[in-house]
C-alpha positions, 0 to 999 in steps of 0.5 A: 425386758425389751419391749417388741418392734411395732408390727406393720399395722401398728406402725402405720397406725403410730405413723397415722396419729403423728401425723394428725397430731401434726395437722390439727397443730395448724394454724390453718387446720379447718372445721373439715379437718376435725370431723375428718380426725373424729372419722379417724379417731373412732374407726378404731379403738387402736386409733385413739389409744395411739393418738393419746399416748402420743399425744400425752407423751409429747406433752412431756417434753417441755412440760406442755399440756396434752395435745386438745384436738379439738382446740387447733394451734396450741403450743405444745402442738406446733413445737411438735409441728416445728420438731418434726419439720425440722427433723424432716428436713434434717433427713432430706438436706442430705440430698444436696450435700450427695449431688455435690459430692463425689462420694457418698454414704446413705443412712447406715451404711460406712464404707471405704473409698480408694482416691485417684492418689491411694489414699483409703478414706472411709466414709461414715454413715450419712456422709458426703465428700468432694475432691480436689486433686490438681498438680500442686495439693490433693484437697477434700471437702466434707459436705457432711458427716465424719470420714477417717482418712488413711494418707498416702504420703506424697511430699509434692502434693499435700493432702488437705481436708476441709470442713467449715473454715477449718482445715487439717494438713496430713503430714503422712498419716491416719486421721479422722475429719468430722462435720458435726451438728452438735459440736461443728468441725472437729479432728481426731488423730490415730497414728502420725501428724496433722497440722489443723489450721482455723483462720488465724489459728494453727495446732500441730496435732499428735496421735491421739490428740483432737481439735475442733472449731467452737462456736467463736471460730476459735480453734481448740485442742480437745482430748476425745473421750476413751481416746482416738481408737474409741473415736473411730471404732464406728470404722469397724461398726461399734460405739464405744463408750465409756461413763458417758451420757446416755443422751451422747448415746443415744445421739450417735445411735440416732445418726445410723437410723431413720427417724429421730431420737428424743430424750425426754428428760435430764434424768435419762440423759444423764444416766452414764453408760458403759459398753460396745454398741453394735451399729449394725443393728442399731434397733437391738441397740436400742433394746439392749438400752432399754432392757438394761437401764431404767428407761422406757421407749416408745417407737411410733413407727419410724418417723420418732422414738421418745425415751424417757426415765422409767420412774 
């Protein structure tokens, strides 16, 4: 059975125990900071039970013991401090790709833009796009995110999208452009043909054909999984996936809500996994997960979900 959402106060009281577990990682965390967490910790018996969970569970993740309040700047305490910065600042970096753009999508939100030439782009979520239109070239930047991109074919000026030294030149068709965090630059073509270029590289991609940038700078041809219609289903709000990773699940989920999702070990991760997922409510999708494979979640409020294997 799908375990419940947190009510209000139990959110705020998960919210409240990260954030102690957090403090009392510092290496700075002073004599008054732990009298000051032992106020909190017996106010209320909630306070203590969420505390430890999170406490035991974090220590989990990379084997590390539990959290020991009363012993400041362990290591599995500052991983979490390290952890949660990181996802902070993940979350908020998004602010400087929006200013620079002249489209945007918040968290959650896919929507689809006319350009000045025709052109349909739709904008997944969390995603950010910059223009460059002149006389000769009708040129796009992808700050962030994954947008697909419907061409308008105009002989006179090509339409080129940029992402992270690699470029991708529609010769009049339908074309996905991502900027990703796990696997860097990658494109997936639905209908026509696209020329993708990375430094000394060059691939003439076809429908149904992908390619992406490694770590090396080299430019590849991949084969997307479940094929180009898979790839770009988040145009009309779904994932589909087909015997992958629940971890790659899980991942894409994450991208359409607040707060991280950590996998706590390979045993769930690796789990294969078969459906269409609603992005539209991703916390049912997350339930619906739970309910159907052996796994459990624990949501402490929004700032983290950790997923783990049930035996």
């Amino acid at each position: 059975m799908a375990s419940q959402g947190p009510t209000g106060d139990e959110e705020r009281i998960a919210e409240e125990a990260a954030l102690w577990v957090a403090r009392l990682s510092s290496a700075d965390a002073s004599a008054e900071d732990r009298r000051a967490f032992e106020r909190w910790r017996s106010a209320l018996p909630a306070h203590a039970a969420a505390f430890d969970d999170l406490s035991e569970l974090w220590g989990e993740l990379g084997k590390m013991a539990p959290v020991k309040p009363a012993k400041p700047g362990g290591g599995g305490l500052m991983a979490l401090l390290a952890v949660l910065g990181f996802g902070a600042a993940l979350y908020q970096s998004g602010l400087i790709d929006r200013l620079s753009s002249d489209h945007w999508t918040s968290v959650g939100e896919i929507r689809a833009v006319r350009l000045a030439d025709g052109t349909e782009a739709t904008l997944d979520t969390d995603s950010a796009i910059a223009l460059h239109f002149v006389a000769g070239e009708r040129r796009v930047e992808v700050l962030r995110g994954q947008v697909f991109f419907n061409v308008v074919p105009d002989a006179e000026r090509p339409f080129v999208v940029m992402v992270d030294g690699l470029s991708a030149t529609a010769l009049g068709t339908r074309y996905e452009v991502a900027r990703s965090p796990r696997s860097g630059p990658e494109v997936v073509v639905e209908e026509g043909v696209v020329e993708v270029r990375a430094g000394a590289d060059l691939l003439r991609l076809g429908a149904g054909d992908g390619a992406a940038r490694g770590a090396d700078g080299r430019l590849v041809e991949t084969d997307p999984p479940g094929g180009a219609s898979d790839a770009v289903a988040w145009r009309e709000g779904r994932i589909v996936f087909s015997g992958r990773r629940l971890g790659d699940l899980l991942a894409e989920i994450g991208r359409y809500r607040n707060g991280p999702i950590l996998v706590l070990d390979d045993r769930a991760a690796d789990l294969k996994v078969s459906g269409v997922f609603d992005l539209g409510d991703p916390e049912a999708a997350l339930s619906a997960i739970e309910a159907t494979f052996p796994v459990r979640m624990m949501r402490f409020g929004r700032a983290l979900t950790l997923v783990r294997s049930a035996s």
